[in-house]
C-alpha positions in Angstrom: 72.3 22.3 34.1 73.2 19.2 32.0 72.2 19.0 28.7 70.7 15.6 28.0 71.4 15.8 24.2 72.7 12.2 23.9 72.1 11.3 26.6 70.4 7.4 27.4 67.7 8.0 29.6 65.3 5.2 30.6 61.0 6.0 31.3 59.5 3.1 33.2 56.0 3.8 32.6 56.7 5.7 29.6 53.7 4.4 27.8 51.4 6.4 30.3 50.2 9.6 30.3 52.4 11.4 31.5 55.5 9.0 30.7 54.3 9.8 26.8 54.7 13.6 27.2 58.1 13.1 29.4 59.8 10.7 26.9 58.5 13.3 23.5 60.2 15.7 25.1 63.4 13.9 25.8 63.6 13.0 22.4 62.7 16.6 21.6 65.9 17.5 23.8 68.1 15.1 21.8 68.2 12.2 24.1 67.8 8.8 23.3 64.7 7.0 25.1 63.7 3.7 26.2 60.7 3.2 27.1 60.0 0.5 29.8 56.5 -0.8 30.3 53.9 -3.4 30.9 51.0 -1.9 29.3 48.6 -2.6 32.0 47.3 0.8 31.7 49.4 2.8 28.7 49.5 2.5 25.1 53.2 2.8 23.2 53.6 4.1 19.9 56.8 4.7 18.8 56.2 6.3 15.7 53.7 8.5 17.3 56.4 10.6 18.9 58.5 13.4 16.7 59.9 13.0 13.7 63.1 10.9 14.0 62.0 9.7 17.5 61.6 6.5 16.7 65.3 6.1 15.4 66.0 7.5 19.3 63.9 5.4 21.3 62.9 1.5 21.6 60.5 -0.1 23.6 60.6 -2.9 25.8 57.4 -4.7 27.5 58.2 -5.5 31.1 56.7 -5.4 34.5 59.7 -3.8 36.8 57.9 -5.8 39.9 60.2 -8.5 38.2 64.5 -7.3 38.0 65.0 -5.6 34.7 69.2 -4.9 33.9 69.2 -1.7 31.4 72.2 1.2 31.0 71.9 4.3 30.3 72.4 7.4 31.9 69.3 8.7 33.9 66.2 7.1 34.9 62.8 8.2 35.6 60.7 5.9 37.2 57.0 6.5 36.2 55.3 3.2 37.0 52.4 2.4 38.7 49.0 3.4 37.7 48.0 7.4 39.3 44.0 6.8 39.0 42.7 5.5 41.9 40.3 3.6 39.3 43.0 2.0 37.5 44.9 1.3 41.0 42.7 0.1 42.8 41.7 -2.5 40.3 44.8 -4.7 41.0 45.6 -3.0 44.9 48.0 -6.5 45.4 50.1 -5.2 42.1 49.7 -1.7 42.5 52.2 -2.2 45.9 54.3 -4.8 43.8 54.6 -2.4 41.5 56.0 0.5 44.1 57.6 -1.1 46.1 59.4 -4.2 44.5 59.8 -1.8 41.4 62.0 0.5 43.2 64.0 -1.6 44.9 64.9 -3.4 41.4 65.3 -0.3 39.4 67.2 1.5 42.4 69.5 -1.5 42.4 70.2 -1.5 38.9 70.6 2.2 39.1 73.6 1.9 41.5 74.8 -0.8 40.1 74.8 1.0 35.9 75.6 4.5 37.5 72.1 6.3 36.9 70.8 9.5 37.8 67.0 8.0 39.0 64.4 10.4 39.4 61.4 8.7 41.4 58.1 10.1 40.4 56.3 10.2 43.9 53.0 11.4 44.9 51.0 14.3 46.6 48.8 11.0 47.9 52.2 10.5 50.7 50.6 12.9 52.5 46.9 11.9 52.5 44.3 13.9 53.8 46.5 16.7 55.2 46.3 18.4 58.3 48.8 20.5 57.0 48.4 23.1 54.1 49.8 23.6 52.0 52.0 21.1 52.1 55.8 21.3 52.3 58.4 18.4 51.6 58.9 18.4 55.6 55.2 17.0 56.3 54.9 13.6 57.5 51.4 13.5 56.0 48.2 11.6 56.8 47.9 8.2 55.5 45.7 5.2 56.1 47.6 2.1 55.8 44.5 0.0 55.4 42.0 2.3 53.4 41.4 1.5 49.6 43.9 4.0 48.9 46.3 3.1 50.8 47.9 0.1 48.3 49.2 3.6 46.1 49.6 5.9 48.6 51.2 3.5 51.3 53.7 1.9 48.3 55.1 5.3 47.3 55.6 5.9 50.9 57.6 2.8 51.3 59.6 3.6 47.7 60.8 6.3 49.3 61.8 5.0 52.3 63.5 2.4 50.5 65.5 4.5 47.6 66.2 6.8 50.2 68.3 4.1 52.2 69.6 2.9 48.9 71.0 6.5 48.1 72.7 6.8 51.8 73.8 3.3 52.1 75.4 2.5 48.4 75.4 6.1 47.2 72.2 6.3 45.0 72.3 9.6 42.8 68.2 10.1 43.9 65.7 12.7 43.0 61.9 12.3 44.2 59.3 14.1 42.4 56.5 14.5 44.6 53.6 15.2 41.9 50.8 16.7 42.1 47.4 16.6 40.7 48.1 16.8 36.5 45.8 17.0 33.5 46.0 17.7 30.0 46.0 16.3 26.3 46.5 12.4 26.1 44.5 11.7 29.4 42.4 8.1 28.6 38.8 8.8 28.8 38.4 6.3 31.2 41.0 8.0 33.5 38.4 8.1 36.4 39.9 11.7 37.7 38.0 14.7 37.9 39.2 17.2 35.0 39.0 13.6 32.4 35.7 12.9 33.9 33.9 16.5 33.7 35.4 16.8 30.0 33.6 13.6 28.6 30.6 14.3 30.3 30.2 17.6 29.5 31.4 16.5 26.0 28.4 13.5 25.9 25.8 16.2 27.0 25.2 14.1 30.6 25.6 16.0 33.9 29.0 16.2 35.3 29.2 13.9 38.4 31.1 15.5 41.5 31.9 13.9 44.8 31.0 15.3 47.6 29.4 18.4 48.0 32.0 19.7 46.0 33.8 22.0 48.5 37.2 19.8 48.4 40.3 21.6 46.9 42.9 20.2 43.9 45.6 22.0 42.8 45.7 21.0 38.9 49.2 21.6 36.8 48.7 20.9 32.9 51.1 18.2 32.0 53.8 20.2 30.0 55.1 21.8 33.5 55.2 18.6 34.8 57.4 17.3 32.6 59.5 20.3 32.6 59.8 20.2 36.4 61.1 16.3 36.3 63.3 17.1 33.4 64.8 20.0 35.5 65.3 17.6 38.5 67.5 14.8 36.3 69.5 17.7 34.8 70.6 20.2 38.1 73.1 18.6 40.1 72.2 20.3 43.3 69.0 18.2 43.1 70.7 15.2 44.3 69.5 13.4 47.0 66.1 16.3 47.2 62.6 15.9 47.5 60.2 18.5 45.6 56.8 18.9 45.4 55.7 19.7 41.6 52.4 21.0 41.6 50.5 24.0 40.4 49.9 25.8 44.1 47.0 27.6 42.6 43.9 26.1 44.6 40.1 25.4 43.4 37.8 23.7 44.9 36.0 20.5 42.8 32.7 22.2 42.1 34.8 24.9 40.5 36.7 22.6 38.6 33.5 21.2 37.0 32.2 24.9 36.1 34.7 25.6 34.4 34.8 22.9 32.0 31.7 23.6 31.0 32.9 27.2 30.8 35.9 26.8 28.2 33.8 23.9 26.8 31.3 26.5 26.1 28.3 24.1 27.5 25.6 24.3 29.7 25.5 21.9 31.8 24.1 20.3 35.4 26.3 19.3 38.4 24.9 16.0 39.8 26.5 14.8 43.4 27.6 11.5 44.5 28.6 10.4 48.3 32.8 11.1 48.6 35.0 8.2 48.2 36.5 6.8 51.3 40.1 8.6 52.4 39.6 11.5 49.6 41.5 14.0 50.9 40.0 17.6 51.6 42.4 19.8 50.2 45.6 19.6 48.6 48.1 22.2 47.7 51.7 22.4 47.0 54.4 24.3 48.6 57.0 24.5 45.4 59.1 26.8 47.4 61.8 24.4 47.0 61.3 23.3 43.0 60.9 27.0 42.4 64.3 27.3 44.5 66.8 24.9 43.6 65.5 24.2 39.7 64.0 27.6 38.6 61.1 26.2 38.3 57.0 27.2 38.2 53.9 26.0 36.4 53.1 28.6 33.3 50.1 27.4 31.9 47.1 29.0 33.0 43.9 26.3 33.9 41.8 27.6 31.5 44.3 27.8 28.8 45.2 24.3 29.8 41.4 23.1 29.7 40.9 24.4 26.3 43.8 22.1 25.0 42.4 19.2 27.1 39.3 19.6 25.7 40.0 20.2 22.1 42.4 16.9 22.5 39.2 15.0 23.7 37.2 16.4 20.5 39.5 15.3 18.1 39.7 12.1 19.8 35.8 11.6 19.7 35.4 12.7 16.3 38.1 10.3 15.0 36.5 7.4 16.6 38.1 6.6 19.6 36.5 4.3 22.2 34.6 5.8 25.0 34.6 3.1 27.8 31.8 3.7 30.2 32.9 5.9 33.3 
């Protein structure tokens, strides 16, 4: 593998959640980090991250649906709100952001000489008919459903990064990633695991959609990160697609027990009418990831749910806003 101990690495969307953990532990590894974002959904702190990280890392305000010229040596593209609250909010930018996005940062990327590791989605394959579900599935997407602005735009990133790589030589990676959870989630994430914490946490019944049969696969946020960092730094990765995803399987209703399990509360289960185009179940095959990078998910769910929760806690009780869900 190559060490990324000074190396330049670039984290558009690096003020999100999961951007925040990636680009701490970039800096943990000795690399030096900027951080690319428009802070429609994230919040950037750089003297938040570990000590000396903000002489490593900078921060630049930008929205990548506009050309963006930056150097470095690998970049992970992160942007683009996951929530289907957040993304469906602005559905018009959400594509601008996927689509446009890519094909400026893949550009740049060929034309600077960048590893780019595209953070794709487990939403590319809809509501599968397939499960688990392998890199090889075409999947089962709505192109005109509320979900499809996200789902349909990573689709096309692909597609599009994928060309760039054969055509002008593109050194590509594509995470496919699966649902993820842990500390640093915003309360008002609109997800499952964020939503059953703060309820349980406020004492109100925990809302589930459906009748609560659907399946997620959750992976807490540290594998993640592990798994994309693994991708930029193994040279057989080049030009792959992997699922990252915790292929452990509950269904929602479980989910919501236990929370209120490691949360130690008792609590109600009221339910809701699904969302249109929520998928059924979802699963990852990591065969490949677990092939080609060495990699698997360590943390346990309910090891990962007690740090979630705690993190939410300690939020609360230092007066963090709690927007309404």
């Amino acid at each position: 593998m190559m060490s990324l101990a000074g190396k330049k690495c670039i984290v558009t969307g690096g003020a999100g959640f999961v951007g925040t953990h990636l680009t701490r532990a970039l800096l943990l590894q000795g690399a030096i980090v900027t951080v690319v974002d428009d802070l429609s959904t994230g919040h950037h702190d750089i003297a938040a991250q570990p000590t000396g990280g903000q002489d490593n890392a900078c921060f630049i305000k930008h929205d990548i649906s506009s050309p963006i010229d930056l150097h470095g040596d690998v970049l992970f593209n992160l942007a683009c709100p996951a929530s289907p609250k957040h993304y469906q909010r602005d559905p018009l930018q959400t594509w601008k952001t996927s689509v446009l996005g890519a094909m400026h940062l893949g550009e740049m990327a060929v034309e600077n000489g960048l590893i780019f590791v595209q953070a794709s989605t487990s939403e590319v394959y809809g509501d599968p008919q397939v499960h688990p579900q392998s890199e090889t599935y075409w999947g089962n997407v709505s192109t005109q459903g509320i979900r499809a602005c996200y789902d349909e735009g990573k689709r096309a990133a692909e597609t599009y990064l994928t060309d760039l790589a054969r055509v002008k030589g593109l050194d590509l990676r594509i995470a496919r990633i699966f649902n993820t959870y842990g500390p640093g989630m915003a309360f008002d994430d609109g997800r499952a695991v964020s939503n059953f914490a703060i309820q349980a946490l406020q004492g109100n019944p925990l809302t589930v959609f459906g009748d609560g049969t659907q399946t997620r696969s959750l992976c807490y946020v540290d594998d993640l990160v592990d798994g994309l960092i693994a991708m930029a730094r193994t040279p057989s990765a080049r030009g792959e697609i992997m699922n990252l995803g915790n292929p452990r399987e509950y269904t929602v209703r479980e989910i919501a027990e236990m929370v209120l399990d490691v949360a130690g509360l008792d609590g109600a289960l009221e339910f809701g009418p699904l969302p249109q185009h929520d998928p059924m179940r979802r699963c990852p095959d990591i065969a490949k990831a677990r092939r080609t990078l060495g990699w698997g998910p360590k943390i346990e769910i309910h090891e990962g749910l007690s740090m979630l929760i705690a993190d939410f806690k300690a939020r609360l009780a230092a007066g963090e806003t709690l927007a309404p869900l």
